[in-house]
C-alpha positions in Angstrom: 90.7 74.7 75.5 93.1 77.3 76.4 90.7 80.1 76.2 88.7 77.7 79.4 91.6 77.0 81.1 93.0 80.7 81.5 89.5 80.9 83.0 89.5 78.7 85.7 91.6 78.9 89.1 95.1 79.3 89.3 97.8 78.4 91.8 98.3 81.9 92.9 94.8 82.2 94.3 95.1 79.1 96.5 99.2 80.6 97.6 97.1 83.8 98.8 94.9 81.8 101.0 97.7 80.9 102.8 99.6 84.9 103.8 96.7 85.9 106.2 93.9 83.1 107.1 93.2 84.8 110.4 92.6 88.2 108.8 90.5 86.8 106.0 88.4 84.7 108.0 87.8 87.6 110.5 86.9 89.7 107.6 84.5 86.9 106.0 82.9 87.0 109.1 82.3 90.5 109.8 81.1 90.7 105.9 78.8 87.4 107.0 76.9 89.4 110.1 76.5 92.7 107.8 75.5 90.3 104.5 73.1 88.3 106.7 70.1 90.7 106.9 70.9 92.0 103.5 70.3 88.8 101.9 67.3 88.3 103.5 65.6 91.7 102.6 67.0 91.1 98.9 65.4 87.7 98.5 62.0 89.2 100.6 61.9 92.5 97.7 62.4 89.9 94.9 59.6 88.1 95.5 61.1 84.6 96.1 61.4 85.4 99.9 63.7 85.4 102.3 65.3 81.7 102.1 65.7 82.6 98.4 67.7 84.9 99.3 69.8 83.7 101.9 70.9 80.5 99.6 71.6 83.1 96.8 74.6 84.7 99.6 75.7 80.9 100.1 76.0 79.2 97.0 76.7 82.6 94.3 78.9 83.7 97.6 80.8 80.5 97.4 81.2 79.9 93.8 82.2 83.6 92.4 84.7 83.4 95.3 86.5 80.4 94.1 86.2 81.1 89.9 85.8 84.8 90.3 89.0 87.0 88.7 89.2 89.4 92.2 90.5 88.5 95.6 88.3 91.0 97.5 84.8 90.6 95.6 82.1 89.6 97.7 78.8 88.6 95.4 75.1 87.4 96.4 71.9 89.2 95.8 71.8 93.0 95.7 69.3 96.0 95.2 69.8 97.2 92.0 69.5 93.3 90.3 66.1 93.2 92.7 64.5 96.0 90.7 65.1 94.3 87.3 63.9 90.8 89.0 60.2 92.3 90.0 58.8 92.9 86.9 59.7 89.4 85.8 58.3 87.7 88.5 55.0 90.1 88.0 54.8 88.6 84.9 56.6 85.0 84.7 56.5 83.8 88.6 59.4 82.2 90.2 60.6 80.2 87.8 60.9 83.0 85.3 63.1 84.3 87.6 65.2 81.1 88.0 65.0 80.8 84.0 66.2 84.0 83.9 69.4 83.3 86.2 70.2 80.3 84.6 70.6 82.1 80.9 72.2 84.8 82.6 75.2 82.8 83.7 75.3 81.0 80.1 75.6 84.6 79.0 78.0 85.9 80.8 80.2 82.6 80.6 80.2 83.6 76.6 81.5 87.0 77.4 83.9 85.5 79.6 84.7 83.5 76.5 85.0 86.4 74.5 86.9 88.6 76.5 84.6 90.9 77.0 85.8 91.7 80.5 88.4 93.9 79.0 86.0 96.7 77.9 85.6 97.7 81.6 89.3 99.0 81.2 88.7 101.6 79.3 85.8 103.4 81.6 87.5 107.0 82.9 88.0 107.6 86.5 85.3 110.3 86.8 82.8 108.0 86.0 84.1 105.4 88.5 84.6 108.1 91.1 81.0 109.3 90.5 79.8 105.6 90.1 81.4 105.0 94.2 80.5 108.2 95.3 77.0 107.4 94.3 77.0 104.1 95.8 78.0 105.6 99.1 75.1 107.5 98.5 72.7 104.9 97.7 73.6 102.6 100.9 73.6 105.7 103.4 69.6 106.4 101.9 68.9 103.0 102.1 69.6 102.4 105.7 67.8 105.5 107.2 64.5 103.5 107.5 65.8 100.8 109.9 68.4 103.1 111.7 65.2 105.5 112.5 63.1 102.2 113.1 60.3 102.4 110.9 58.8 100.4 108.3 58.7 102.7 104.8 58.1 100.5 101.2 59.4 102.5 97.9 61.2 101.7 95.0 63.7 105.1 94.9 65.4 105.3 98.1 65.4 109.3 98.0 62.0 109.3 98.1 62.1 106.2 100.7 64.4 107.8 103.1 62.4 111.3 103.2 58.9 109.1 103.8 60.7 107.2 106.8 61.9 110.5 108.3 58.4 112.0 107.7 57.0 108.8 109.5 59.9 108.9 112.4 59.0 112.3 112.8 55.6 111.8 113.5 56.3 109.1 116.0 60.0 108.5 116.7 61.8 105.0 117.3 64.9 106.8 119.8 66.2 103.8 120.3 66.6 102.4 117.2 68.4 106.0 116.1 70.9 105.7 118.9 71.8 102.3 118.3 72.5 102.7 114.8 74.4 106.3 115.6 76.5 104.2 118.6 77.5 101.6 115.9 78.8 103.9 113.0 80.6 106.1 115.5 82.4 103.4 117.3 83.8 101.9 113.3 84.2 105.3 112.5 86.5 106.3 115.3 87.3 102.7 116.3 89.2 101.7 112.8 91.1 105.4 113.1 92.1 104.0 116.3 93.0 100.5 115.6 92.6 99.8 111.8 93.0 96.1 112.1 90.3 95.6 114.9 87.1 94.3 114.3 84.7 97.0 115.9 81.8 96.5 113.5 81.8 93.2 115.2 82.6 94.4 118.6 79.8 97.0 117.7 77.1 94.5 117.1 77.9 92.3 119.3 77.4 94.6 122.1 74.5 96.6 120.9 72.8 93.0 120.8 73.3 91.7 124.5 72.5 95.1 125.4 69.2 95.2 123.2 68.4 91.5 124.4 69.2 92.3 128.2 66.9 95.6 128.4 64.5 94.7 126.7 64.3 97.5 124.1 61.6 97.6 121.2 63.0 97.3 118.3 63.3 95.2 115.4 65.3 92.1 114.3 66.7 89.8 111.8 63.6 87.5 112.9 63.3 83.6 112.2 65.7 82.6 109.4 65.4 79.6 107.2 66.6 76.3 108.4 68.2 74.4 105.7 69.6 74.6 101.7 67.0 72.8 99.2 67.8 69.6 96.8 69.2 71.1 93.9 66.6 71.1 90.5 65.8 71.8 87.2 61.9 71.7 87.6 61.6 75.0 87.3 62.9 75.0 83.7 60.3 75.7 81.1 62.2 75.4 77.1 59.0 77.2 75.5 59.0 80.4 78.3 62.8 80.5 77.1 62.2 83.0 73.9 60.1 85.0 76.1 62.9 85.4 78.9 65.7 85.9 76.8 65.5 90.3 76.4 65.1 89.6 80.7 68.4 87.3 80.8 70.2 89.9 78.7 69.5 92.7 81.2 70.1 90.6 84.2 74.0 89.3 82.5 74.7 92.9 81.5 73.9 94.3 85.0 75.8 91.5 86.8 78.5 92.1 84.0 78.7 95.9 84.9 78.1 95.4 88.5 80.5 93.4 89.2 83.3 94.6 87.1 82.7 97.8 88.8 82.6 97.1 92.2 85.9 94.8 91.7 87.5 98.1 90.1 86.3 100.0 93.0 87.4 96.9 95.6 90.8 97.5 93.7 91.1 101.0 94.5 90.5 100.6 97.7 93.0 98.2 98.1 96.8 98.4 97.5 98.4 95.9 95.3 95.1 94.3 94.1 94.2 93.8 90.5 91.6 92.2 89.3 91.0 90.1 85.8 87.8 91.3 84.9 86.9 88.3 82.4 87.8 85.6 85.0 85.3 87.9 86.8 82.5 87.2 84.3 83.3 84.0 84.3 83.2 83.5 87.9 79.4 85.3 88.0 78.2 83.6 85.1 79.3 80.0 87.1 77.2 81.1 90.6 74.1 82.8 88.3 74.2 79.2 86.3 74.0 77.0 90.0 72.1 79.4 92.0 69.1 79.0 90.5 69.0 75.0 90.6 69.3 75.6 94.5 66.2 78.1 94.2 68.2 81.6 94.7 67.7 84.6 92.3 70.3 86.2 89.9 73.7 87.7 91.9 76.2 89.9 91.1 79.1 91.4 93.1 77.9 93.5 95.6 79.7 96.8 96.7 78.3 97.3 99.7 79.9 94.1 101.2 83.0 94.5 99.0 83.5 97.5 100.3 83.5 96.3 104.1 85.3 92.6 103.0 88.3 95.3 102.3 88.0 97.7 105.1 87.8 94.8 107.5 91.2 93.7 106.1 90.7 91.1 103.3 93.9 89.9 101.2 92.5 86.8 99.4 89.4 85.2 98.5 89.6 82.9 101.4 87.5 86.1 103.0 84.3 86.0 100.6 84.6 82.0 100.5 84.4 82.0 104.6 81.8 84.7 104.2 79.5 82.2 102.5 80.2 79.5 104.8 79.4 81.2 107.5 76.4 81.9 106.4 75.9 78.4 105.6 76.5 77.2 109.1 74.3 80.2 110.5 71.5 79.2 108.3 71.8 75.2 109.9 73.0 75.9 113.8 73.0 79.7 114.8 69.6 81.0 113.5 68.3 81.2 117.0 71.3 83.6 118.1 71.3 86.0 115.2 67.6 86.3 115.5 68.4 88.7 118.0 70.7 91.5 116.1 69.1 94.8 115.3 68.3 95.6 112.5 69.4 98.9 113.6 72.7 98.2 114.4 73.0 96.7 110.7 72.0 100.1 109.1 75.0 101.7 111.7 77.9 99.2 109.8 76.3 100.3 106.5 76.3 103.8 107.4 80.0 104.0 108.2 80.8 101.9 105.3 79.0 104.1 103.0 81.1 107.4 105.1 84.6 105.3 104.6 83.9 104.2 100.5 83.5 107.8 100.2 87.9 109.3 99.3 87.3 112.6 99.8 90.5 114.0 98.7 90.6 111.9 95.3 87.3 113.5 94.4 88.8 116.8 95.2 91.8 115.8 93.3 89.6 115.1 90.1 87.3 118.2 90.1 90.7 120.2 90.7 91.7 118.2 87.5 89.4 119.6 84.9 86.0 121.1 85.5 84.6 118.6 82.3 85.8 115.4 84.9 83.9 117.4 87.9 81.3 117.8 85.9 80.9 113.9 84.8 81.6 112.7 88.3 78.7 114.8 89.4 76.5 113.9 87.1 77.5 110.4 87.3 76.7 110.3 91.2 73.9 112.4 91.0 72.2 109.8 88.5 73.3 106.7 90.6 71.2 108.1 93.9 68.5 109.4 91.9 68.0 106.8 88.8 70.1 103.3 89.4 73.0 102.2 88.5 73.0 101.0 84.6 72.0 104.5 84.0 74.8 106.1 85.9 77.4 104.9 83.8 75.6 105.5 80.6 75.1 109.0 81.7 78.5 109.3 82.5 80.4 107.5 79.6 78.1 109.6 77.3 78.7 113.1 79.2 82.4 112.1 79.3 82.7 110.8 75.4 81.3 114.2 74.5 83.5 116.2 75.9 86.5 114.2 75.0 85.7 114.4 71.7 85.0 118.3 72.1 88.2 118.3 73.2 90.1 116.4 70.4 87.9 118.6 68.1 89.7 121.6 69.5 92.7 119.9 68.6 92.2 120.4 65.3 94.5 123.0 63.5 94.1 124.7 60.3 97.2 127.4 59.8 97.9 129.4 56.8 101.5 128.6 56.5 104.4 130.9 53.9 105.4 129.4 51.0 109.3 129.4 50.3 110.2 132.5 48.0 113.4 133.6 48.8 113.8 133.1 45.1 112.1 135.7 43.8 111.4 139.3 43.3 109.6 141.5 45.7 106.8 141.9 42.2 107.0 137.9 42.3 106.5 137.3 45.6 103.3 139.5 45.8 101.8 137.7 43.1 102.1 134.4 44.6 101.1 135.9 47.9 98.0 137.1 46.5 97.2 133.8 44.3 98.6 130.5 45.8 98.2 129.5 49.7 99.1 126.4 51.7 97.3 125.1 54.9 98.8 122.9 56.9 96.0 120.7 58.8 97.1 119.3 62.0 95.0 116.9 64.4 92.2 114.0 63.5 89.6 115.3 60.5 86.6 113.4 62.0 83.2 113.7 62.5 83.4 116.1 65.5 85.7 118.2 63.8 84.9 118.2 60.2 81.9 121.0 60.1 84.4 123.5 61.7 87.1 123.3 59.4 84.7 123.3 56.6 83.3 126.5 57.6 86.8 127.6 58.1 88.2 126.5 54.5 85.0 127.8 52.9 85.7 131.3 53.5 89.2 131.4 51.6 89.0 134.3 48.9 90.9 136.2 45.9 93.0 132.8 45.7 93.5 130.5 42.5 95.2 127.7 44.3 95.1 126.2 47.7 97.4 123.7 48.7 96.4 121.1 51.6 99.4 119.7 53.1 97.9 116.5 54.7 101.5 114.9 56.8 100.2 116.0 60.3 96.7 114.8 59.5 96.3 111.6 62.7 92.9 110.1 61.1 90.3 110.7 59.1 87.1 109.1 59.0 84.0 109.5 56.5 83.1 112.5 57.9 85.9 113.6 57.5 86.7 112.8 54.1 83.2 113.6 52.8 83.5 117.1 54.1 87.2 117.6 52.6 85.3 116.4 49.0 82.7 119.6 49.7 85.5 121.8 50.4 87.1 120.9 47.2 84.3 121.4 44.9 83.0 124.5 46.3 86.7 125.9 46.2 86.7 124.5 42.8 83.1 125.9 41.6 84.9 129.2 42.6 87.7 129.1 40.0 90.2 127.9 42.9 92.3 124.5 42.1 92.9 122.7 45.1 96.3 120.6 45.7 97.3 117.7 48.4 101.0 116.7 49.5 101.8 114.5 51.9 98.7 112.4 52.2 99.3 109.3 54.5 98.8 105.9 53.6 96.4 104.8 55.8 94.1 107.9 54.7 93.7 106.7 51.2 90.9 104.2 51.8 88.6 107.1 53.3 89.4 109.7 50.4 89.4 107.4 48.1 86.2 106.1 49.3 84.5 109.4 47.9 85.9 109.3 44.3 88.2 112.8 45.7 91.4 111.2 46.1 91.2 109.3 42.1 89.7 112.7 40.8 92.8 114.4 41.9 95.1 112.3 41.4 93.8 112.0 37.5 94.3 116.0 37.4 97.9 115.5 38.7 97.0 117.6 42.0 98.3 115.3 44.3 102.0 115.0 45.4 104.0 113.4 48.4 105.5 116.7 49.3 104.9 120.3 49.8 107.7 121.4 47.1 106.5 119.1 44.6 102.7 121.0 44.9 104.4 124.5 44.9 106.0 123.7 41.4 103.1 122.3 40.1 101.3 125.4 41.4 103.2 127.8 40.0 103.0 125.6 36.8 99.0 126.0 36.7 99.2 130.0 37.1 101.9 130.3 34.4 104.8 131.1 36.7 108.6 131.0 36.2 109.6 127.7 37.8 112.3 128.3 41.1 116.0 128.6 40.1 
C-alpha cells in the first residue's frame, strides 16, 4: 500500500499551484497554441487522425500533469512514439493501437511499482547533452517544410527537410518563409528583451490578423474536431493481446525513456526543479491506460513543448494541466478562431525553441571536459537527428560505458615493489633480488583489465617465487579471477611458486570459485600479510630466516 501511496499526489504539488497561477496559466496557454497543430499532425501520421490526436493532448495532457513526478512536463502524442505506432496499425488497425496503449500504461504502472524510474539517474551528462542537442536538431528539421510552405511526406526528417527545400526551391512559398522567420526573431530577441513576456503569443497572434486581413496564401491549422468521444472498451480484443504484447513493450519503454528524459532535460533547464522519475512512470502509465478508452494513441512527455512550458515561465504543473484544458475548451468553442493560425508561424515558435534548448556554453564546457565526453555527445546527437531517439541513447550509453571502462582499465597497476632486506648481506640481498619478487596489484582485476595484466605477469623471468600482494585489489570479477588462475599455473609450469598476502574478504568467493584460492591455501602460499609471504619465501628457497 505504501509503495501506491508514495505514487500518487502529494500536498506539495497542489502548494505549488498556488506561488504563480498567472504565470503558469500564461505558459499553459502559449504551450496550448504551439501543442495545438502538433497534436493534430501526430494523430494525422498515426493513422487514427487528427481527433485522435487532439484528445491524446487532452486527456494524457491532463492526467500525467496531475500523477506525473515533474512540475514542468508537458505529455501528449509525439513523433518518435508515431513511428513505432505505424507499423502496428499496418498490421493490427486502430484498435491494435489502442490495445497497444492500454498494456503500455499497465506496464509502465509495474515499473512505477518497481522503481524502475531510478535507473534514469545513472545516465552521464554527455549522453543527455547529446540526447537535447539532438532534439534541438530534430524539431529545427522538422519544421522547415511548413515554415518554407510546402507539403513534403518522409519518415527521416533529414531527408524530409532537404526534399521540402528542393521543392521550395523550385517554386517558393515567400510568404510562408517570412512569417515563420518574423516569429522566431521576435521570441528570439523579444525574451532577451523581456524574459517574462509572452512574445510567442504576441508573435502569433499578430502574424494571424495580419495573414487573415491580407489575404495571404498559406496554410492553416484547418477544421478541428468538435467534441471528446464516450469513453470505451470496444476496441479491446483478449486473443490479439499475445500478439500485441512485443508492441506494448516498445511503446512503455519509449514512453519510459522519453519521458524520463525530457523531465531530466525540463530540469536542467530550470532552476530548483527536480523531478521523481518513478512518480513519472507512474503518471504516463495512468494517461497511456485512459487515453486509449477515449480513442487517443500511446503518449509520452514531449520535449518540444516541455521545452517551451519552461521557457515561457512554468513553476508548477498547474501550467501543463491548463495546457490541456485549453485545449479542451478550443476543441468545444474556439475551433473556428484557431482555424486561422499559420501553420507557418507554428514552425517559427518551434524554430526558436529548438535555437533556446540548445546551452551552448555547457556543450563547450563538456567537450573542453574530456575529448571521450565530446566524443559521446557527438555521437549521441548525431544519432538522434539521423536515426531516432531509442537509438541515441543506446549509442551513447554504449560509446560512453566503453570508454569508462577503458578508462578504469587504465587504472590498473601492476608494480614490482623491493622487498625489505636491510637485514642482510650485500651476497644475500643479490640472491633474493635475483630469485623472489613482489607485485603489488592496485585497481579492479575485471574483465576489461584482466588480458593486460596477464600479458604483463606472463613475461616474469629467471624468478623462483612471485609474491602477489592482493590489499589494494578494489574488485575482482570471474574474469578476473580466472585469468589470475592462468597466471599462476603458467608461472607454476615454469618452476616459479606463486604467493598471495593480503587477499580481501569479499575476493574470496571469485578465487575461490576457480579451485585457485583452496589450491593455495592447501600448499600454505597464502598469508594475510606481505612479511608473512617473505618468510615463507625465503623458507621455500632454503634461506636463513630474518634476524
Amino acid at each position: 500500500m505504501n509503495a501506491v501511496r508514495r505514487l500518487l499526489p502529494q500536498a506539495a504539488d497542489w502548494q505549488a499551484l498556488r506561488r504563480q497561477p498567472g504565470r503558469d496559466l500564461l505558459a499553459g496557454l502559449t504551450v496550448a497554441v504551439v501543442a495545438l497543430p502538433l497534436a493534430l499532425g501526430f494523430g494525422v501520421a498515426s493513422g487514427l487522425g487528427a481527433a485522435a490526436g487532439l484528445i491524446t493532448a487532452v486527456v494524457a495532457g491532463a492526467l500525467a500533469a496531475v500523477f506525473g513526478g515533474s512540475n514542468l512536463q508537458v505529455s501528449g502524442p509525439t513523433g518518435a512514439m508515431t513511428v513505432v505506432l505505424v507499423p502496428i496499425v499496418a498490421q493490427f488497425g486502430p484498435g491494435g493501437v489502442l490495445t497497444v496503449g492500454l498494456l503500455a500504461g499497465l506496464i509502465l504502472i509495474l515499473l512505477a511499482l518497481a522503481r524502475a524510474g531510478q535507473a534514469v539517474r545513472y545516465l552521464p551528462a554527455p549522453v543527455i547533452e547529446g540526447f537535447t542537442a539532438g532534439i534541438a536538431g530534430v524539431i529545427l528539421l522538422q519544421q522547415i517544410p511548413a515554415a518554407l510552405g510546402v507539403d513534403v511526406h518522409g519518415e527521416r526528417v533529414l531527408a524530409l527537410a532537404g526534399q521540402a527545400v528542393t521543392t521550395f526551391a523550385g517554386q517558393p512559398q515567400w510568404p510562408s518563409l517570412l512569417i515563420a522567420l518574423a516569429v522566431a526573431a521576435a521570441m528570439l530577441a523579444g525574451t532577451r528583451w523581456r524574459p517574462t513576456v509572452p512574445f510567442s503569443l504576441l508573435a502569433v497572434a499578430v502574424v494571424t490578423v495580419a495573414t487573415v486581413l491580407s489575404g495571404l496564401p498559406v496554410a492553416t491549422i484547418g477544421a478541428l474536431p468538435a467534441t471528446l468521444p464516450t469513453p470505451s472498451l470496444a476496441f479491446l480484443d483478449p486473443a490479439a493481446v499475445p500478439a500485441l504484447a512485443s508492441a506494448a513493450i516498445a511503446v512503455a519503454a519509449l514512453a519510459a525513456l522519453e519521458s524520463l528524459l525530457s523531465a531530466t532535460v525540463a530540469d536542467g533547464m530550470s532552476v530548483g526543479q527536480r523531478h521523481d522519475p518513478d512518480r513519472e512512470l507512474f503518471g504516463q502509465g495512468i494517461a497511456n491506460l485512459v487515453t486509449p478508452l477515449f480513442g487517443g494513441v500511446p503518449a509520452t512527455a514531449a520535449i518540444a513543448r516541455t521545452a517551451v512550458n519552461v521557457r515561457a515561465g512554468a513553476g508548477s504543473r498547474l501550467a501543463a494541466l491548463s495546457h490541456a484544458l485549453i485545449l479542451a475548451l478550443i476543441l468545444l468553442v474556439a475551433a473556428p478562431l484557431v482555424s486561422h493560425i499559420p501553420l507557418a508561424a507554428l514552425a517559427g515558435v518551434l524554430i526558436a525553441t529548438a535555437v533556446r534548448m540548445v546551452e551552448v556554453s555547457a556543450l563547450a564546457a563538456l567537450a573542453r571536459a574530456s575529448r571521450s565526453d565530446g566524443l559521446v555527445m557527438a555521437l549521441t546527437a548525431a544519432t538522434t537527428v539521423l536515426l531516432d531517439l531509442v537509438t541515441a541513447v543506446l549509442v551513447g550509453l554504449v560509446v560512453a560505458g566503453g570508454l569508462a571502462l577503458h578508462k578504469i582499465a587504465q587504472a590498473v597497476r601492476l608494480d614490482r615493489v623491493p622487498l625489505d632486506t636491510a637485514d642482510h648481506r650485500a651476497e644475500e640481498r643479490m640472491l633474493l633480488a635475483e630469485h623472489i619478487v613482489a607485485y603489488r596489484l592496485e585497481g579492479p582485476l575485471f574483465f576489461v583489465a584482466a588480458h593486460r595484466f596477464l600479458l604483463e605477469l606472463a613475461d616474469v623471468a629467471d624468478v623462483r617465487v612471485v609474491i602477489l600482494r592482493m590489499s589494494r585489489v578494489s574488485t575482482i570479477d570471474a574474469s578476473g579471477a580466472l585469468v589470475l588462475r592462468d597466471v599462476v599455473e603458467r608461472l607454476e609450469r615454469r618452476g616459479t611458486a606463486v604467493y598471495l598476502s593480503g587477499v580481501r574478504p569479499e575476493h574470496r568467493k571469485a578465487l575461490t570459485a576457480f579451485g585457485m584460492l583452496s589450491r593455495l591455501d592447501g600448499l600454505g602460499r597464502v598469508f594475510p600479510d606481505t612479511p608473512e609471504a617473505i618468510t615463507a619465501a625465503r623458507t621455500h628457497l632454503g634461506l636463513p630466516e630474518s634476524s
